[in-house]
MILOVO-982467 format. One record per residue (C-alpha): chain; x negated, z negated, y; residue number from 1; residue in one letter. Coordinates in nm, 2 decimals, padded with zeros to 4 digits. Each point is the difference from the previous one (the first is absolute). Layout:
N
+------+--------+--------+--------+-----+------+
| unit |      u |      w |      v | pos | code |
+------+--------+--------+--------+-----+------+
|    A |      X |      Z |      Y | NUM |    A |
...
+------+--------+--------+--------+-----+------+
***
This chain:
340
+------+--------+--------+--------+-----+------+
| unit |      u |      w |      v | pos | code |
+------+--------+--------+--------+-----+------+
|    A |  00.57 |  05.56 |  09.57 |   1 |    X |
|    A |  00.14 | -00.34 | -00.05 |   2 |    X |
|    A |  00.34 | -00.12 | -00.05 |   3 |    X |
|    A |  00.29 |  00.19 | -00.20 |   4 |    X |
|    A |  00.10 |  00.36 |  00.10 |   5 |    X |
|    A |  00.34 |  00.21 | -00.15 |   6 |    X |
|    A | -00.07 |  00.36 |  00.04 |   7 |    X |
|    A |  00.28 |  00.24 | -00.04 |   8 |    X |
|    A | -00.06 |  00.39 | -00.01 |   9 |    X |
|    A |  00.02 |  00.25 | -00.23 |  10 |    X |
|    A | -00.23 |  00.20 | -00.21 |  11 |    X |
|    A |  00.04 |  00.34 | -00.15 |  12 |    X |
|    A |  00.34 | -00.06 |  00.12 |  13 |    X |
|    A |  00.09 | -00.28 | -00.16 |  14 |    X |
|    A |  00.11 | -00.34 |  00.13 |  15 |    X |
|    A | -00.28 | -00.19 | -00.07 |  16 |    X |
|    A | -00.09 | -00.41 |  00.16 |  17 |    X |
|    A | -00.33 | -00.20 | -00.05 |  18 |    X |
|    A | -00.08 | -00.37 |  00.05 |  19 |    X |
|    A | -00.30 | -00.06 |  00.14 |  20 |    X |
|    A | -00.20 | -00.36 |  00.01 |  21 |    X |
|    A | -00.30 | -00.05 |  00.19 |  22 |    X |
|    A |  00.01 |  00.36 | -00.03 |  23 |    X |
|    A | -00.02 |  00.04 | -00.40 |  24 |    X |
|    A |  00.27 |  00.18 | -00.14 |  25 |    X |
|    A |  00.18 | -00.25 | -00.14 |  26 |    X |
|    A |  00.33 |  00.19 | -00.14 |  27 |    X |
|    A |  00.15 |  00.33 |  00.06 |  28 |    X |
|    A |  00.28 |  00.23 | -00.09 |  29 |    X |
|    A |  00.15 |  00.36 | -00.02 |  30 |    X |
|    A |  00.29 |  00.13 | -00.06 |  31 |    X |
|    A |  00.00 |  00.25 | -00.34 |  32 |    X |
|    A |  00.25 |  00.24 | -00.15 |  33 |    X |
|    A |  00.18 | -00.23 | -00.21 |  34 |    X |
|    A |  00.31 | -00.23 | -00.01 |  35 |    X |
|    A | -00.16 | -00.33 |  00.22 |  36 |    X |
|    A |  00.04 | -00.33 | -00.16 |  37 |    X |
|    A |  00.32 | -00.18 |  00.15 |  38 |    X |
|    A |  00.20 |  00.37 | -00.02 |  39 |    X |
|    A |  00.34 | -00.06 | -00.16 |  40 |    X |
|    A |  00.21 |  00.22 | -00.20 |  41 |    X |
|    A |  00.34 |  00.01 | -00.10 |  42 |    X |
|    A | -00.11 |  00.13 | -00.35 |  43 |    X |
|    A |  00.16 |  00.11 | -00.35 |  44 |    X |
|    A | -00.09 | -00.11 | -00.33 |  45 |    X |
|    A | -00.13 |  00.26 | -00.21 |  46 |    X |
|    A | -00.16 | -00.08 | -00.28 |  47 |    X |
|    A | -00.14 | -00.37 | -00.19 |  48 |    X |
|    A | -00.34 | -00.01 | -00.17 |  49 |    X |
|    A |  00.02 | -00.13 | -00.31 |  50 |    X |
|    A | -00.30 | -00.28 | -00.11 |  51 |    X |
|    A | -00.06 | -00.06 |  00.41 |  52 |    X |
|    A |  00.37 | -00.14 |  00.10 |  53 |    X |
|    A | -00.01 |  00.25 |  00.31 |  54 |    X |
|    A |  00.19 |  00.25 |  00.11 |  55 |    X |
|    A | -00.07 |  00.34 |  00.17 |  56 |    X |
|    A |  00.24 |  00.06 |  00.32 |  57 |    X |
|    A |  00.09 |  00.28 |  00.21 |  58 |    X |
|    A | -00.10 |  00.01 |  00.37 |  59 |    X |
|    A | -00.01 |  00.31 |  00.24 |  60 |    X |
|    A | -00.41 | -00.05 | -00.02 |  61 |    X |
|    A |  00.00 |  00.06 | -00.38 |  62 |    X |
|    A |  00.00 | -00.30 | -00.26 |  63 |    X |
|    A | -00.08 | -00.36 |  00.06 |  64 |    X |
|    A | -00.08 | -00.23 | -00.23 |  65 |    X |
|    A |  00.20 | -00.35 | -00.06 |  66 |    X |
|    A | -00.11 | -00.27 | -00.24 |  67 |    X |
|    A |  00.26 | -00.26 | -00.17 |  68 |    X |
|    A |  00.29 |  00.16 |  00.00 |  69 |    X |
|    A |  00.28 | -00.18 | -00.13 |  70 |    X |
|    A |  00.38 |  00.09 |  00.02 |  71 |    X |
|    A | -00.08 |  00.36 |  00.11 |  72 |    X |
|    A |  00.16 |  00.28 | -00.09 |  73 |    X |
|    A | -00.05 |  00.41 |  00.02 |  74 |    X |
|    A |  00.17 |  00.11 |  00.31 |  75 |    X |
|    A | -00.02 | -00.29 |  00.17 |  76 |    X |
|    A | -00.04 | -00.03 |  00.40 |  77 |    X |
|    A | -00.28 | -00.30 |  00.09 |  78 |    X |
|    A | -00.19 | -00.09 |  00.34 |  79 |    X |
|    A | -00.38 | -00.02 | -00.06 |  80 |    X |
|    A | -00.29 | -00.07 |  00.16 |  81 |    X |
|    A | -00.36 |  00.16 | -00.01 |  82 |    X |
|    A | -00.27 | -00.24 | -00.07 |  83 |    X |
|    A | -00.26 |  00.19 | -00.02 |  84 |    X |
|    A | -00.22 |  00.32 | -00.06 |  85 |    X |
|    A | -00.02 |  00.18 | -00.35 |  86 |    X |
|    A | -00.28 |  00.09 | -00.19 |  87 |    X |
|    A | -00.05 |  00.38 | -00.05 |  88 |    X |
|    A |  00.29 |  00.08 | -00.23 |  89 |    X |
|    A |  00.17 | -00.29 |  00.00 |  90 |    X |
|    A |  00.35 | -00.06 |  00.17 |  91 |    X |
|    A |  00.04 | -00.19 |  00.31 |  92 |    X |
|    A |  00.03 | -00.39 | -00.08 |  93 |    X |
|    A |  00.31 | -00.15 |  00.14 |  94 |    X |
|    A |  00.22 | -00.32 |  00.00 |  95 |    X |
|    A |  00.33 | -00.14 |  00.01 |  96 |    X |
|    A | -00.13 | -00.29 |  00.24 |  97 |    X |
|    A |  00.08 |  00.13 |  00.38 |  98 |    X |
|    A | -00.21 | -00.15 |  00.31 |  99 |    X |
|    A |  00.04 |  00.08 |  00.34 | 100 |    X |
|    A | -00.31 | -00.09 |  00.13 | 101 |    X |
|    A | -00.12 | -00.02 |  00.41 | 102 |    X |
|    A | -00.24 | -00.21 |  00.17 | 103 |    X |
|    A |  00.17 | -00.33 | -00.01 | 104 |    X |
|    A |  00.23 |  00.02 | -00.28 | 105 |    X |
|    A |  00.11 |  00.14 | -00.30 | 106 |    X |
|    A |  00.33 |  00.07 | -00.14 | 107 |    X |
|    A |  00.06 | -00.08 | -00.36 | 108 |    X |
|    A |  00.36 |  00.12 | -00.17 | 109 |    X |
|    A |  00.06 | -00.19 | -00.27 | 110 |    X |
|    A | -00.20 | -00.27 |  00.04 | 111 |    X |
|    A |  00.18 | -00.26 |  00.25 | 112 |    X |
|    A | -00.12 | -00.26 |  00.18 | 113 |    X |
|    A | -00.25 | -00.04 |  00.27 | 114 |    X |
|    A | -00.42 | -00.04 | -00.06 | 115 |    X |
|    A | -00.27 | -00.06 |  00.24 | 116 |    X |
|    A | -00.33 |  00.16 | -00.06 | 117 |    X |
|    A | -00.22 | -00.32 | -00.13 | 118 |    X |
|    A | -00.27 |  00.08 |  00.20 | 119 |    X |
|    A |  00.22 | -00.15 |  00.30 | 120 |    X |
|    A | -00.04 | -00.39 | -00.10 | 121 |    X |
|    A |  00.20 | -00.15 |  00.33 | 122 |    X |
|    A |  00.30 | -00.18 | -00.12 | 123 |    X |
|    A |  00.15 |  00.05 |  00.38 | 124 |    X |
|    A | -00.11 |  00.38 |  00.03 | 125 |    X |
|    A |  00.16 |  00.03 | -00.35 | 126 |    X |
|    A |  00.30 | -00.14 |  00.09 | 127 |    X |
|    A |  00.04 |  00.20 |  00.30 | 128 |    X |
|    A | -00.06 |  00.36 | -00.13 | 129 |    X |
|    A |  00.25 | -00.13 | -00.29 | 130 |    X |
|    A |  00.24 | -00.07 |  00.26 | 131 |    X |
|    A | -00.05 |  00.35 |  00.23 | 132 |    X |
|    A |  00.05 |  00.19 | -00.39 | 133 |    X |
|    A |  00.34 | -00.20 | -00.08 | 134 |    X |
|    A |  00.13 |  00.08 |  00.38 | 135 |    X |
|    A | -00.08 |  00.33 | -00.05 | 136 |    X |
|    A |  00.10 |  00.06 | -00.43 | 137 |    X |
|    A |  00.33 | -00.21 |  00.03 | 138 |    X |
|    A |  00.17 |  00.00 | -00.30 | 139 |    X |
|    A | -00.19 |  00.31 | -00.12 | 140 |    X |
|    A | -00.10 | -00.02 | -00.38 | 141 |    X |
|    A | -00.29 |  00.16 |  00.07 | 142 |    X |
|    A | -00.35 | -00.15 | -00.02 | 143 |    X |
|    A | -00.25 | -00.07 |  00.28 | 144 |    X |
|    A | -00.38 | -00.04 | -00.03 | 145 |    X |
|    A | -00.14 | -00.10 |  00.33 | 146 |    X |
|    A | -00.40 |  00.15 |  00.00 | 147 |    X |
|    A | -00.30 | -00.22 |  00.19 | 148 |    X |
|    A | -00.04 |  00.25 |  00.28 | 149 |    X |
|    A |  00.32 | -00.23 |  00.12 | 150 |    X |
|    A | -00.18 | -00.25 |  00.09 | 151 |    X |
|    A | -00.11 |  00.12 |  00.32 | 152 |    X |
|    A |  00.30 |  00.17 |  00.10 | 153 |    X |
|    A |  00.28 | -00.03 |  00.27 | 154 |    X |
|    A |  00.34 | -00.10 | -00.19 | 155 |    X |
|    A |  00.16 |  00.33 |  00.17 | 156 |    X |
|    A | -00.24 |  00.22 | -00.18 | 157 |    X |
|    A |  00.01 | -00.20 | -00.37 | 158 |    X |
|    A |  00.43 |  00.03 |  00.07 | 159 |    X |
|    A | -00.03 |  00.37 |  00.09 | 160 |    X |
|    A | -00.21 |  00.11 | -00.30 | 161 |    X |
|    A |  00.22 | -00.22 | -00.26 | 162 |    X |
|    A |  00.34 |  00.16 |  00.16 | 163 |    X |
|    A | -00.18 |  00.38 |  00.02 | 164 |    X |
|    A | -00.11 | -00.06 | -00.42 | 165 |    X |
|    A |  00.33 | -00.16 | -00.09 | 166 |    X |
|    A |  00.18 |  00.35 |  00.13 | 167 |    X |
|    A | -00.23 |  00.21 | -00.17 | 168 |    X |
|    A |  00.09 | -00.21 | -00.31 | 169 |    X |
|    A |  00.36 |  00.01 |  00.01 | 170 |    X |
|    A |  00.01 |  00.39 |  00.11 | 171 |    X |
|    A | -00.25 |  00.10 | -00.31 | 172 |    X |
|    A |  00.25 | -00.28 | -00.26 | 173 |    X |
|    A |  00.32 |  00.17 |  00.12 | 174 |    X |
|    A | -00.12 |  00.37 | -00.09 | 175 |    X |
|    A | -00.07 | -00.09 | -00.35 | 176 |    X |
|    A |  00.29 |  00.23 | -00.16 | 177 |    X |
|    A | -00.13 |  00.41 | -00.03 | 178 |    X |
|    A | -00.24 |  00.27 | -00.08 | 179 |    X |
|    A | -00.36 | -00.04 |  00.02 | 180 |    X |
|    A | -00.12 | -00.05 |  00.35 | 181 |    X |
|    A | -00.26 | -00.16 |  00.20 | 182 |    X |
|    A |  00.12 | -00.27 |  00.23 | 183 |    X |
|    A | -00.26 | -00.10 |  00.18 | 184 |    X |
|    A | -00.36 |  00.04 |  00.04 | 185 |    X |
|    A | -00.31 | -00.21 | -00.03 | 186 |    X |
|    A | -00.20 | -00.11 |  00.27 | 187 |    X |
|    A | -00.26 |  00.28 |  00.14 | 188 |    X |
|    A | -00.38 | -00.17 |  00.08 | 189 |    X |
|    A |  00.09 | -00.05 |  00.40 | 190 |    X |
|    A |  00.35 | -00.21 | -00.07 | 191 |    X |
|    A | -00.22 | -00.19 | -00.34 | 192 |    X |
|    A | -00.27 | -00.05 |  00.24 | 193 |    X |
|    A |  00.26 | -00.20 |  00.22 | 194 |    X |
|    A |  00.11 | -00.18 | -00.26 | 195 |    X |
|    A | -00.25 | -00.12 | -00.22 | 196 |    X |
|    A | -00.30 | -00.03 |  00.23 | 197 |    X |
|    A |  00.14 | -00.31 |  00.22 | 198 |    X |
|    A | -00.33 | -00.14 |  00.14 | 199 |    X |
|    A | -00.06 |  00.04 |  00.36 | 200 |    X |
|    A | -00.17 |  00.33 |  00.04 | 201 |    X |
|    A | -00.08 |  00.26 |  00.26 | 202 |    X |
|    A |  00.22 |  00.28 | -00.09 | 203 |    X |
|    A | -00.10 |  00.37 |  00.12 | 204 |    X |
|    A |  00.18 |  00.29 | -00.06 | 205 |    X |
|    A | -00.17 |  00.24 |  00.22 | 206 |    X |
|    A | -00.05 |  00.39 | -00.21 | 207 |    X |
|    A | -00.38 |  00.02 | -00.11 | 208 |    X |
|    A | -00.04 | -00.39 | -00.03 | 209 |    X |
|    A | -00.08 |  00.02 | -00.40 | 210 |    X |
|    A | -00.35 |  00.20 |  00.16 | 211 |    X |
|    A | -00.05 | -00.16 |  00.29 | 212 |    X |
|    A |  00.01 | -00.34 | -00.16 | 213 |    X |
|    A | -00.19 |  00.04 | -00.31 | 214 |    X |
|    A |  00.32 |  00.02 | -00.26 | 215 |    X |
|    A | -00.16 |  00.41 | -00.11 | 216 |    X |
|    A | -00.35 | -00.13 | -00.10 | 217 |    X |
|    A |  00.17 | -00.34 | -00.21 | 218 |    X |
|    A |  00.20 |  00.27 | -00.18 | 219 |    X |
|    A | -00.28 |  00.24 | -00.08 | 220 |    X |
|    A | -00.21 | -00.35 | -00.12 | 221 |    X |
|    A |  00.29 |  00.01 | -00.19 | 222 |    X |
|    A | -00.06 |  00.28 | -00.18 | 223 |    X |
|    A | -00.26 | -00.12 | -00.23 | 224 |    X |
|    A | -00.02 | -00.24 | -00.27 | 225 |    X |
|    A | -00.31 | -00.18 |  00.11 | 226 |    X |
|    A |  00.10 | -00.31 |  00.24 | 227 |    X |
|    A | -00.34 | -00.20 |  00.11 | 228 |    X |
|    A |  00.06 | -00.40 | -00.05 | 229 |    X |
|    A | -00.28 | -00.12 |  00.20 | 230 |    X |
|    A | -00.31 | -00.10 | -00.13 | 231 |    X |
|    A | -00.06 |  00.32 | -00.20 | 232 |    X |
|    A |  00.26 | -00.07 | -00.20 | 233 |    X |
|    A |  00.28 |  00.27 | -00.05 | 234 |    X |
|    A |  00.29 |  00.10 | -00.21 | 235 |    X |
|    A |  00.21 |  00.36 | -00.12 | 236 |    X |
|    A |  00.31 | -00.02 |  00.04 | 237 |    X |
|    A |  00.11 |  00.29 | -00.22 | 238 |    X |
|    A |  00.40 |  00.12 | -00.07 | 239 |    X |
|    A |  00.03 |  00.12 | -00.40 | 240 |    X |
|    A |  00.33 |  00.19 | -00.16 | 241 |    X |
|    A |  00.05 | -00.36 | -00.18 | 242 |    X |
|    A | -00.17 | -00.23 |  00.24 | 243 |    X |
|    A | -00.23 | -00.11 |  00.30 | 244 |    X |
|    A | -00.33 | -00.05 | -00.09 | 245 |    X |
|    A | -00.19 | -00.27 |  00.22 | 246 |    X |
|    A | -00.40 | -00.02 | -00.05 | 247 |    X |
|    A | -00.20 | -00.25 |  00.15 | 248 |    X |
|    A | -00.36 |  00.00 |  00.09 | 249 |    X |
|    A | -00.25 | -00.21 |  00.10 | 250 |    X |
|    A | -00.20 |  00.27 |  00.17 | 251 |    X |
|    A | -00.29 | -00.05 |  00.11 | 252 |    X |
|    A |  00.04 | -00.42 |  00.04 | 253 |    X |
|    A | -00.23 | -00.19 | -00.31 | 254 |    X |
|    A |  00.05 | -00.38 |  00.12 | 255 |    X |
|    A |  00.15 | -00.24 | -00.31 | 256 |    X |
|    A |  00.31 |  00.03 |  00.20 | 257 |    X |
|    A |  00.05 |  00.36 |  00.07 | 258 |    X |
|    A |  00.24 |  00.10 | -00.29 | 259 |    X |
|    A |  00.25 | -00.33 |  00.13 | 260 |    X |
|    A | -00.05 |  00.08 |  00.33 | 261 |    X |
|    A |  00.09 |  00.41 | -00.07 | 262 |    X |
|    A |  00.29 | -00.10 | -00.22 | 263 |    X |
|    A |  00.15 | -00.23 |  00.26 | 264 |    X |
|    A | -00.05 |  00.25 |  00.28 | 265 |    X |
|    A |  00.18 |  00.22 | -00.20 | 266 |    X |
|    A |  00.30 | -00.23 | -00.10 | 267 |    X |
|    A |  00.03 | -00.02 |  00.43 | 268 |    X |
|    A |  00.01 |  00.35 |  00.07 | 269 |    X |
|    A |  00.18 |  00.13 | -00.29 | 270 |    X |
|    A |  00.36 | -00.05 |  00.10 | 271 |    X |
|    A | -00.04 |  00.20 |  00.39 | 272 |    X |
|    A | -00.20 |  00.27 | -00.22 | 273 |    X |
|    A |  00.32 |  00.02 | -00.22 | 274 |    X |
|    A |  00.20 |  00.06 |  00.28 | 275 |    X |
|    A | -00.16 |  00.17 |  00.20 | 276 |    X |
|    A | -00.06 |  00.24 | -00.28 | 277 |    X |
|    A |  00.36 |  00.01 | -00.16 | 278 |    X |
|    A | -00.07 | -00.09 | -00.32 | 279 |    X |
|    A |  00.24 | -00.23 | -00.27 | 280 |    X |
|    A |  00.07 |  00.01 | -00.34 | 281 |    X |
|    A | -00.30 | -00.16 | -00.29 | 282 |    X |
|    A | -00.33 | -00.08 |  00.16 | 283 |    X |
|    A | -00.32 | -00.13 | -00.15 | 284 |    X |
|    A | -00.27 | -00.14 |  00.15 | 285 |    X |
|    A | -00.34 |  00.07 | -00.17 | 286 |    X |
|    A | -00.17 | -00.30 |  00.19 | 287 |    X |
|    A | -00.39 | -00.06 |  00.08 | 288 |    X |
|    A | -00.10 | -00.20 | -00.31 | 289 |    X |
|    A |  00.02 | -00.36 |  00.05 | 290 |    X |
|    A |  00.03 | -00.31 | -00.24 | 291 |    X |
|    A |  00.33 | -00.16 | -00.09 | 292 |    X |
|    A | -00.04 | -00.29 |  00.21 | 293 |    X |
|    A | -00.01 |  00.22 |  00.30 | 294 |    X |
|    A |  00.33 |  00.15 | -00.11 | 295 |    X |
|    A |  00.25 | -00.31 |  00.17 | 296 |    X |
|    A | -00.16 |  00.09 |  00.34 | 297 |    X |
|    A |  00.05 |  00.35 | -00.04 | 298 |    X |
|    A |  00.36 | -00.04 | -00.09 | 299 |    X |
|    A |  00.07 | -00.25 |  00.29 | 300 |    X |
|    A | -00.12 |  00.25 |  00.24 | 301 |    X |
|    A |  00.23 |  00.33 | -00.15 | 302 |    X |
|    A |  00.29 | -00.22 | -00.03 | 303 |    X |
|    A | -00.04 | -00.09 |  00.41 | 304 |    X |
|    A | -00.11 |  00.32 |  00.09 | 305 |    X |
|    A |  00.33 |  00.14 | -00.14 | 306 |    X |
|    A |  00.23 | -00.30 |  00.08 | 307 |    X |
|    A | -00.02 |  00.12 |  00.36 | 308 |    X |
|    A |  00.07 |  00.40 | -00.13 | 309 |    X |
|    A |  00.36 |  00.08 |  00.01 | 310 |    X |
|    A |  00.02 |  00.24 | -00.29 | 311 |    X |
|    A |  00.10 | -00.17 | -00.33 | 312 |    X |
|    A | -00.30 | -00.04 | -00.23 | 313 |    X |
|    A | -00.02 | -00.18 | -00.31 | 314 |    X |
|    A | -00.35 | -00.12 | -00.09 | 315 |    X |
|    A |  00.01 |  00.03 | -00.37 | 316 |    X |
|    A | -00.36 | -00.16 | -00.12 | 317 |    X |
|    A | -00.31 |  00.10 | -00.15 | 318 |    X |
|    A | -00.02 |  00.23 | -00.31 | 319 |    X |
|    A | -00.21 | -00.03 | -00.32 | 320 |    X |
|    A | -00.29 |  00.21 |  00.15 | 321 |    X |
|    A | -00.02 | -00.27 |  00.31 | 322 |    X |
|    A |  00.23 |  00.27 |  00.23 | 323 |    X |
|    A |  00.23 | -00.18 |  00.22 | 324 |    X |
|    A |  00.34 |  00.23 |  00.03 | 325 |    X |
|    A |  00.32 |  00.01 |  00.29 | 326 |    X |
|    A |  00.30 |  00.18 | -00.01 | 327 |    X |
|    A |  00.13 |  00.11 |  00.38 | 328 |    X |
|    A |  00.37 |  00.11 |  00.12 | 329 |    X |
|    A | -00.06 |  00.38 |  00.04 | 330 |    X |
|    A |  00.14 | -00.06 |  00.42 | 331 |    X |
|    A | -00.19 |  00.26 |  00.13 | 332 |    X |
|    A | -00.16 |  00.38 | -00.13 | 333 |    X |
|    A | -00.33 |  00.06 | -00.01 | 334 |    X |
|    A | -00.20 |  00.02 |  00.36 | 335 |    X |
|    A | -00.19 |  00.33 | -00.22 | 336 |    X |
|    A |  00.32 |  00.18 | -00.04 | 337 |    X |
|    A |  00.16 | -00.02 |  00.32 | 338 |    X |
|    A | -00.32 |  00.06 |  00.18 | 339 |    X |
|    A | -00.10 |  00.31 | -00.24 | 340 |    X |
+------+--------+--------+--------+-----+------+
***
């Protein structure tokens, strides 16, 4: 099917959506078990770790995890935010750094002043969604940052949203005094779905859609570490205790220019199979041998491919036995886990 589709429904009883594009699965996500990213606590410092300039806090989920502390003392009552998920073990990573975040705008305490995405490069649009936030912040000290889905957007709805966030804000800022507690919770897949997939889509929400519109059998593709690149060309995509493994093969292709062509496939592909599958934290790519003068177009290629993903990913560079190695934002859990 062409065009985009947002399909909301649920499976094994979680709240689940999927994105679909010219009817390829192009993201998805399920609710899990623990704390969502953009949950806020009113927590308690606990503990510091000594050597890592953190500090372990109390929260009524169990410890999280906050990294440069400074001025903090045992005892003391702190609003936090949840960043992302945990590695087995691990405590939950938080920050100091609160955003309110909705479709058009996000809320930033502590950071003043209002920003316009820079993806929204008319000087008049600018000033006009600078003037709608001032009318609606006033004198508030907090900061604004106005998102590109504004562009297309009635004033009325862009004003709404900014006065709805800036409430939130100042209700969650005045309850900062107290025991541990959660104040609010983060965004379930239906309401994220709203707010981070802005394109024009067809959105169904009918019960059974995930079947009857091919979501179940992109899943269970999903399922295995062999994804097919074209050509004969394939990679692994393979999740380790310390990493994710990515192997790339030419298959069954023998031209001069299969290992390029492979690599470069790949490099395209590589950040929807990331997300689709859940997977952050060190990756290394074990790429279809190629000479180094082939290297500059494969890195041109990874670095768009994952320009356009949203998840923070740092592309750290090749490694002494010709591996090429990212580090991702741990966003989301693994598709494996939730699915098991």
């Amino acid at each position: 099917m062409k065009g985009r589709q947002i399909i909301l429904d649920h499976l094994d009883g979680r709240e689940a959506a999927a994105l679909m594009v010219n009817g390829k699965l192009h993201d998805f996500l399920i609710d899990g078990d623990a704390p969502r990213p953009g949950t806020i606590y009113r927590a308690v410092a606990d503990r510091p770790v000594k050597g890592q300039g953190g500090m372990f806090l109390k929260t009524p989920d169990g410890n999280v995890f906050l990294r440069q502390v400074k001025g903090l003392s045992q005892g003391q009552s702190l609003l936090v935010q949840v960043t992302g998920y945990a590695e087995d073990g691990k405590a939950i990573p938080v920050t100091q750094k609160l955003l309110f975040k909705s479709r058009y705008a996000i809320v930033t305490p502590g950071a003043p002043g209002v920003n316009v995405s820079r993806s929204i490069r008319d000087d008049d649009l600018r000033d006009t969604l600078k003037g709608i936030a001032h009318s609606v912040l006033e004198d508030d000290a907090q900061g604004l940052i106005l998102r590109s889905s504004c562009t297309e957007e009635e004033s009325d709805a862009i004003a709404e949203d900014i006065a709805e966030m800036q409430v939130m804000a100042r209700n969650v800022l005045a309850d900062a005094e107290g025991p541990a507690e959660k104040l609010t919770d983060g965004d379930g897949p239906h309401v994220t779905a709203w707010r981070e997939w802005t394109e024009p889509a067809d959105v169904v929400t009918e019960e059974g859609s995930f079947d009857a519109l091919g979501v179940l059998d992109a899943l269970e593709d999903l399922q295995s570490p062999r994804v097919p690149l074209g050509n004969g060309a394939f990679m692994f995509v393979e999740p380790t205790r310390a990493l994710v493994a990515v192997d790339v093969n030419t298959g069954t292709d023998t031209s001069p220019a299969a290992t390029l062509r492979a690599n470069i496939a790949a490099a395209k592909d590589l950040p929807r199979q990331l997300r689709l599958r859940g997977l952050g934290g060190q990756i290394t790519l074990d790429l279809a041998p190629m000479p180094k003068k082939d290297r500059r177009a494969f890195e041109t290629s990874l670095r768009a491919a994952f320009k356009a993903d949203q998840i923070e990913t740092i592309l750290a560079g090749w490694t002494p036995l010709g591996h090429f190695e990212l580090q991702r934002k741990r966003e989301r859990l693994p598709l494996a886990e939730l699915l098991a």
